[in-house]
N, C-alpha and C positions, 0 to 999 in steps of 0.2 A: 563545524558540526557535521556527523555522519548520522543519516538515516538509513535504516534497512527494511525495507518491505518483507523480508523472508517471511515470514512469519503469515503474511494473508498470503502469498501464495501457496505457501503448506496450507493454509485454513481452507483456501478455494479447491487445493485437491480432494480434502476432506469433505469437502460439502458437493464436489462433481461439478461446482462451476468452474464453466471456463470464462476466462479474460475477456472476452467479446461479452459471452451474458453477464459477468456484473459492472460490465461498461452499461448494459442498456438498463439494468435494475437501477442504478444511480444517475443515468447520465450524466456522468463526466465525457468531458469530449478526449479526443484520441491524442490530442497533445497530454492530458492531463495522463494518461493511460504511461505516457509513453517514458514521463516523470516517475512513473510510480518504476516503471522497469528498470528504471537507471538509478536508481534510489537516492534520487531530488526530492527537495523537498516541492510540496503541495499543499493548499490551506486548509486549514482546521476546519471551513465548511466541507472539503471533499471528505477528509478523514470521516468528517459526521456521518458523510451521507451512506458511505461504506460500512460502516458503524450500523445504522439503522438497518440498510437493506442483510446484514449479514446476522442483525439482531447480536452482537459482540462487543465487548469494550474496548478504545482504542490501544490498548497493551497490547491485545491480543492481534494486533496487525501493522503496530508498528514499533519498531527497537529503536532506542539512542545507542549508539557507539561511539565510545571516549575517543575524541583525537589519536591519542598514544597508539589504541589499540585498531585503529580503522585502518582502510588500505586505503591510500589514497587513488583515484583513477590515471592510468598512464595514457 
């Protein structure tokens, strides 16, 4: 399974947060941060919390991508 964060960090440029302040609006700790950058997956409570503090649905911050089409990491 491929996850892709793209999407909240396009949302975070549009909203002018940066990655440190919606680390502190959700507190998630910096392992979990560091998850979201390598596009790991993370539990459906962080997704929430992200969800709430950005008031967004979780579509809107994070994608499934089909094996076939995913790159895998080298």
């Amino acid at each position: 399974m491929a996850l892709s964060y793209n999407k909240l960090w396009k949302l975070l440029i549009d909203k002018k947060i940066s990655k440190a302040e919606l680390r502190r609006m959700t507190g998630i700790s910096p392992n979990t941060m560091t998850k979201l950058n390598r596009d790991e997956e993370v539990t459906l409570s962080v997704l929430s919390k992200i969800c709430e503090s950005l008031k967004t649905d979780i579509g809107d911050i994070v994608e499934y991508i089909s094996g076939e089409t995913a790159e895998e990491p080298k």
